[in-house]
C-alpha positions in Angstrom: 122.0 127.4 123.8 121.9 126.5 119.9 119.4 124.4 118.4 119.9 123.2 115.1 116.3 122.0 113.1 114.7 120.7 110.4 114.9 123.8 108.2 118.8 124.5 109.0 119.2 120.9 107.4 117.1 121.4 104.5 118.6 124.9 103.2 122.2 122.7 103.3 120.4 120.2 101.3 119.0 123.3 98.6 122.8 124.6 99.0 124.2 121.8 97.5 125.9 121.0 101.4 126.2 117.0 101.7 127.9 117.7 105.6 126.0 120.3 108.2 128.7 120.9 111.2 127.2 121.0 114.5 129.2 123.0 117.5 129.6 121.5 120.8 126.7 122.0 122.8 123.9 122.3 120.2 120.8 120.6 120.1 119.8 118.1 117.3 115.6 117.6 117.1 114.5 115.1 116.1 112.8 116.3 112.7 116.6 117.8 112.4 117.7 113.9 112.3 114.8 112.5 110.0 115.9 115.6 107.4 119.0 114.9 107.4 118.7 110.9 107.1 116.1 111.6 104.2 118.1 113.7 102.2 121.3 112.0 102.6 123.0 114.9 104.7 125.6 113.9 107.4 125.6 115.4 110.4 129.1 116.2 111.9 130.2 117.4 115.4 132.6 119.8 114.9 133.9 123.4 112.7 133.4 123.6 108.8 136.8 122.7 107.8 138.8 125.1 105.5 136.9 125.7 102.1 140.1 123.6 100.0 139.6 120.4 101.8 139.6 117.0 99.6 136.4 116.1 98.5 134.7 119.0 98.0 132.8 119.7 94.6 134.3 122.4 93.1 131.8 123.3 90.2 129.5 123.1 92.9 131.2 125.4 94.9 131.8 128.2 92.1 128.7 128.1 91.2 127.5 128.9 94.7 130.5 131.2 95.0 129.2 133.6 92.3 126.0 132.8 93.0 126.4 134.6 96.7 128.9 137.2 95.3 127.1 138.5 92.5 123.1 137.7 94.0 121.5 140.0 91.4 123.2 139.8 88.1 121.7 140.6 84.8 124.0 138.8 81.8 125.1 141.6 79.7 124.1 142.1 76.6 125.6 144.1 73.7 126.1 147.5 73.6 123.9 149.0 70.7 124.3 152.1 68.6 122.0 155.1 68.8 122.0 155.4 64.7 122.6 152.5 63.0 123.5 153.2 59.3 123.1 150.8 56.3 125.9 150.2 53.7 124.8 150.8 50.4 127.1 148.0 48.5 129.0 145.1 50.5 130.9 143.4 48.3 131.9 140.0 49.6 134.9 138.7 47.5 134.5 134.6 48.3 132.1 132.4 48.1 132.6 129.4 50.1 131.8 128.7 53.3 132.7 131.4 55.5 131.5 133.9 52.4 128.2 132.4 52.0 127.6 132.4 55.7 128.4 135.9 55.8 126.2 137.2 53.0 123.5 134.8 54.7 123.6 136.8 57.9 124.1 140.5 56.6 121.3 139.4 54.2 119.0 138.6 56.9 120.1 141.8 59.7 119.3 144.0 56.3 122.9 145.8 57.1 122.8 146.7 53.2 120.8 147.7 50.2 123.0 145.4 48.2 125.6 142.7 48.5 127.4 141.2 45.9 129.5 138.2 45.9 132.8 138.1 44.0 134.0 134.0 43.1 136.4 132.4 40.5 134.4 129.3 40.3 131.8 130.1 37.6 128.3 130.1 39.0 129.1 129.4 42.5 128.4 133.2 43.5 125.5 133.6 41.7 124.5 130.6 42.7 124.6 131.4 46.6 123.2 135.4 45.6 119.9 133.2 44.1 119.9 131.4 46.9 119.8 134.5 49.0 117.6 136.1 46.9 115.2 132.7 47.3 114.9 133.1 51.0 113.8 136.8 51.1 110.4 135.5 50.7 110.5 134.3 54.4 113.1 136.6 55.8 111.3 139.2 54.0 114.9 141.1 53.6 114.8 144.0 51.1 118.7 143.1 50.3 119.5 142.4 46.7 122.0 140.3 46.2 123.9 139.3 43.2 127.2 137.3 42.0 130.5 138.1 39.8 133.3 136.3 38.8 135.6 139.8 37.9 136.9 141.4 40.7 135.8 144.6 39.2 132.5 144.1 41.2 134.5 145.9 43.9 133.8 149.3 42.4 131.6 151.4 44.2 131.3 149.5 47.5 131.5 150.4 50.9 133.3 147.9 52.1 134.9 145.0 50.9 135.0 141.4 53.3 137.7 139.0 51.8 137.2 135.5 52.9 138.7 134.2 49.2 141.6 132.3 49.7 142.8 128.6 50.8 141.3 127.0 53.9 143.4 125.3 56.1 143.6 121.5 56.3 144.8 119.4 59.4 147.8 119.4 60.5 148.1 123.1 58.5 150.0 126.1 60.2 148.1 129.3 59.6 151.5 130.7 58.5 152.0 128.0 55.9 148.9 130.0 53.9 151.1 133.1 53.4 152.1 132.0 49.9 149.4 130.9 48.4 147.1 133.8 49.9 149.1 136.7 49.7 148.7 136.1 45.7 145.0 136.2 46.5 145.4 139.5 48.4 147.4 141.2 46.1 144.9 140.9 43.3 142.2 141.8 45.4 144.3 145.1 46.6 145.2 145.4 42.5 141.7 145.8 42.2 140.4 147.6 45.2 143.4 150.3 43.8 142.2 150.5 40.2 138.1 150.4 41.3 137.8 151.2 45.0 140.0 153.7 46.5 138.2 154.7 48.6 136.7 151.6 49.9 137.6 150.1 53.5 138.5 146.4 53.5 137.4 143.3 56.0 140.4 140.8 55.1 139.4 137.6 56.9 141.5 135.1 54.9 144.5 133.2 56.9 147.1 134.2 58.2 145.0 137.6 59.0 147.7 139.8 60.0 149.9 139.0 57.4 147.1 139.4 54.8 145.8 142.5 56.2 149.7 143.9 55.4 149.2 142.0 51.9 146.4 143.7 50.6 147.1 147.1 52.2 150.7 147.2 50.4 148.6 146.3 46.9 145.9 148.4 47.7 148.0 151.4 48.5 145.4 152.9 50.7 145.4 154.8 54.0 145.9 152.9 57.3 142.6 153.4 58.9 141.3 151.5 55.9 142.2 147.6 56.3 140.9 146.0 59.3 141.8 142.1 60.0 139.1 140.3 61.3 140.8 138.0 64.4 140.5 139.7 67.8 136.4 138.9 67.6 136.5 135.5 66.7 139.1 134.6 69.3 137.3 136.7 72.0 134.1 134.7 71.6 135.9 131.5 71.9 137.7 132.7 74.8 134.8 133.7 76.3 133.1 130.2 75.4 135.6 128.2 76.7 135.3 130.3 80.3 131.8 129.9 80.4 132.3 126.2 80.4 134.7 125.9 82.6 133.0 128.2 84.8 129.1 126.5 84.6 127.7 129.2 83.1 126.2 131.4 80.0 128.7 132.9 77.4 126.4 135.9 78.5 127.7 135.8 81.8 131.7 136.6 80.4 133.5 139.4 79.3 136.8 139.0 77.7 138.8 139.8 74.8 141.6 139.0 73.0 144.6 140.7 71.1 148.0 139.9 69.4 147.8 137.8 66.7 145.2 135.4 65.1 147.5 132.5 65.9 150.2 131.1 68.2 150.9 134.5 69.4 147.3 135.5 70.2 147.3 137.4 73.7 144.0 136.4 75.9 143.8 139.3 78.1 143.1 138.1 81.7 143.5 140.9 83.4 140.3 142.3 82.4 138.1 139.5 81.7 134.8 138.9 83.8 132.6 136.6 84.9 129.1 137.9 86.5 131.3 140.8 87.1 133.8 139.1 89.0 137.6 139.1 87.9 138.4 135.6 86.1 141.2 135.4 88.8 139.5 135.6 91.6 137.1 132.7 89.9 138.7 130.4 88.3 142.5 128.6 89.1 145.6 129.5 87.3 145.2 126.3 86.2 141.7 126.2 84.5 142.9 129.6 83.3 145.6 128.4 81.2 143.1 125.9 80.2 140.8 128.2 78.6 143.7 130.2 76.7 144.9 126.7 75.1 141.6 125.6 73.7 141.3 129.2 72.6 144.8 128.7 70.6 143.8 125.4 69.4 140.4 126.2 68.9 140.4 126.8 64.5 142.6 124.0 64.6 139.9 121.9 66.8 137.3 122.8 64.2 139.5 121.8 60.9 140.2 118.3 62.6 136.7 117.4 63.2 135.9 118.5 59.8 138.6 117.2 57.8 137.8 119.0 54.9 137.8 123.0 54.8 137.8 125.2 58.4 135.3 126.7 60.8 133.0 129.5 58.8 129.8 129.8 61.3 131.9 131.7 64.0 134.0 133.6 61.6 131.0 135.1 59.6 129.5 135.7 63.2 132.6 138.0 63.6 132.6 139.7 60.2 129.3 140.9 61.1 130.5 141.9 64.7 133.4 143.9 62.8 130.7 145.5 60.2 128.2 146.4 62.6 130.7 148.3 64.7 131.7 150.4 61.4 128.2 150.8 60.7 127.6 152.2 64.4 124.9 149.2 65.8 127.6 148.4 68.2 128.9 150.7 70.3 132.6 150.8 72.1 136.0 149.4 70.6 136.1 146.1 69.4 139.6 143.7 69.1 140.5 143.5 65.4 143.8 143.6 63.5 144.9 146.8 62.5 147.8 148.9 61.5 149.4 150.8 64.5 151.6 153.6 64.8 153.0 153.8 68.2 150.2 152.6 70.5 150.9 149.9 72.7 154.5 151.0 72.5 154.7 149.4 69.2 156.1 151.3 66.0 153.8 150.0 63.7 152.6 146.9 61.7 149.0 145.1 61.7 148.0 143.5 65.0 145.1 142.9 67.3 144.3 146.1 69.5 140.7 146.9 70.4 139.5 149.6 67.3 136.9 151.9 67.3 135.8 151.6 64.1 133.2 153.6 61.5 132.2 153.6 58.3 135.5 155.1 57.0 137.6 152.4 58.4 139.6 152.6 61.8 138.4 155.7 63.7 140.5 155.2 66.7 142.6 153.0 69.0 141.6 152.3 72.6 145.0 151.8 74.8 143.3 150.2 77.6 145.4 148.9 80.7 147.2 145.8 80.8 149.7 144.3 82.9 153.5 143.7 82.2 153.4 140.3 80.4 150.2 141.3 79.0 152.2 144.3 77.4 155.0 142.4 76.5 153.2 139.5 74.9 151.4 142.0 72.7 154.5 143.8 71.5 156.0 140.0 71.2 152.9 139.7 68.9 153.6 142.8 67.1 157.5 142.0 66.2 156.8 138.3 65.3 153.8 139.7 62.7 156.5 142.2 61.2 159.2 139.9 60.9 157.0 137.7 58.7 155.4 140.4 56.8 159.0 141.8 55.6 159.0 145.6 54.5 
């Protein structure tokens, strides 16, 4: 005989349970029937129905659901390199927003015994280099920084980050940049050509890919040394915008994403995680498709709300993701846009495939798994990016 009491009614309170199904035959105490009418918990004769029925909470339930699956789960944290290195000379050719916040944060992680900032605008570089050099006395940094206006400043560095170029206002296409920044790029290559040659470049100017393929043409340099910074921004909005759907921590997700930094951009769901758990076996197809959209959308989100100029806090966030993998202070592959040469099945041309990357550019390409439209979306990617590049 089965007795159901007081503390079987108050763990389906803790659970988050608003019905607690009682089998024929059982007995109810009494302290069973005060729980239950104090914490608002309906007893019901009968089986627990089938876990889809109408009316139940579903956050509530995936929360539990991971909760049970994955009972000891530690959020993951990134994966650091044994020997981080230091650049001697960043060069950061830019100095709006997305520059600024760059030099800001490489300034303050000390990833170089010297940036300097490259900007048209008279002052403006110098200006935000002072600025920098202000706040040393609280960061303490032992980074000098300075400002140019010549884009000889490029010679000797290390590597060169290229946020210059024009921002994208609403309504703006990504693609409908390529004019007016491709002239950008191919005075920054110009120069990196006549100053730099050996110098590996960070292009994070819109439309990536196609300014990636810009300023490696003007450049004339070896394919391991242009990397497009995409794949990391999008990945952390992807994983952002599972993490919400999903009630928890950014921490607890692991996705990337490759393609192109744009409508073509390929969210890899095969492989994304959440506390360890497949995406799939989390979230619906539904909510899924969600998450990719806002991912697609999500510059464009940013440049509506603002108005005026494009989102710079996330994008220097993944400049400094893309250096500190050269620099080894990250370890594994990271998705960036890069030339390829048959991986993927692709002949070649700039798109997003996870790197591993050092401080001579692209080390290596990872070819990890993916399923058939997954594959074919990327390779999609890949001929759309080279049919806009030209030869």
């Amino acid at each position: 005989m089965t007795v159901l009491g007081e503390y079987d009614v108050r763990s389906a309170a803790r659970r988050g349970e608003r019905f607690v199904y009682v089998a024929p035959g059982t007995i109810i105490s009494p302290s069973a029937r005060d729980a239950a009418e104090f914490l608002g918990v309906e007893l019901r004769a009968g089986s627990p129905p089938a876990p889809a029925v109408a009316g139940t909470d579903q956050a509530r339930a995936m929360s539990r659901t991971l909760l049970r699956r994955s009972p000891r789960w530690v959020p993951m944290v990134p994966r650091r390199g044994a020997e981080p290195k230091r650049f001697a000379r960043l060069v950061i050719v830019g100095a709006g927003d997305v520059g600024a916040a760059t030099a800001h944060q490489a300034a303050s992680s000390a990833l170089a015994d010297e940036i300097v900032l490259v900007d048209i605008v008279p002052g403006r570089a110098a200006a935000v280099a002072l600025d920098l050099e202000h706040a040393s006395g609280i960061t303490r940094s032992t980074t000098h920084c300075q400002g140019a206006t010549s884009l000889t400043a490029v010679a000797g560095a290390d590597v060169v980050v290229v946020t210059a170029g024009r921002p994208r206002t609403p309504g703006m296409s990504r693609a409908a940049l390529t004019e007016v920044n491709g002239r950008v790029m191919r005075d920054v290559g110009a120069a990196i050509a006549a100053h730099a040659p050996m110098t590996v470049s960070v292009v994070v100017a819109n439309p990536v890919e196609e300014m990636a393929h810009e300023l490696w043409r003007a450049a004339e340099v070896p394919d391991d040394r242009v990397i497009g910074m995409a794949g990391t921004l999008d990945s952390c909005r992807f994983r952002r915008e599972i993490a919400v759907v999903a009630g928890v921590t950014t921490a607890d997700v692991d996705a990337i994403v490759l393609g192109s930094h744009g409508d073509e951009m390929v969210p890899i769901v095969s492989t994304a995680t959440i506390k360890g758990r497949a995406v799939i076996d989390v979230l619906s197809a539904a909510q899924i498709a969600d998450c990719i959209r806002r991912t697609i959308d999500g510059g464009a989100a940013v440049v509506d709300l603002r108005r005026s100029g494009s989102a710079y806090l996330a994008p220097a966030h993944a400049v400094i993701e893309v250096l500190d993998a050269m620099r080894g202070a990250q370890a594994g592959a990271v998705p960036v846009s890069v030339r390829v040469n048959g991986e993927y099945g692709i002949p070649d041309g700039f798109v997003g495939v996870p790197a591993q990357l050092s401080m001579r550019g692209v080390s290596g390409i990872a070819e990890i798994t993916l399923t058939d439209p997954e594959l074919s979306a990327l390779r999609a990617a890949a001929d759309a990016i080279r049919s806009r590049c030209g030869p």
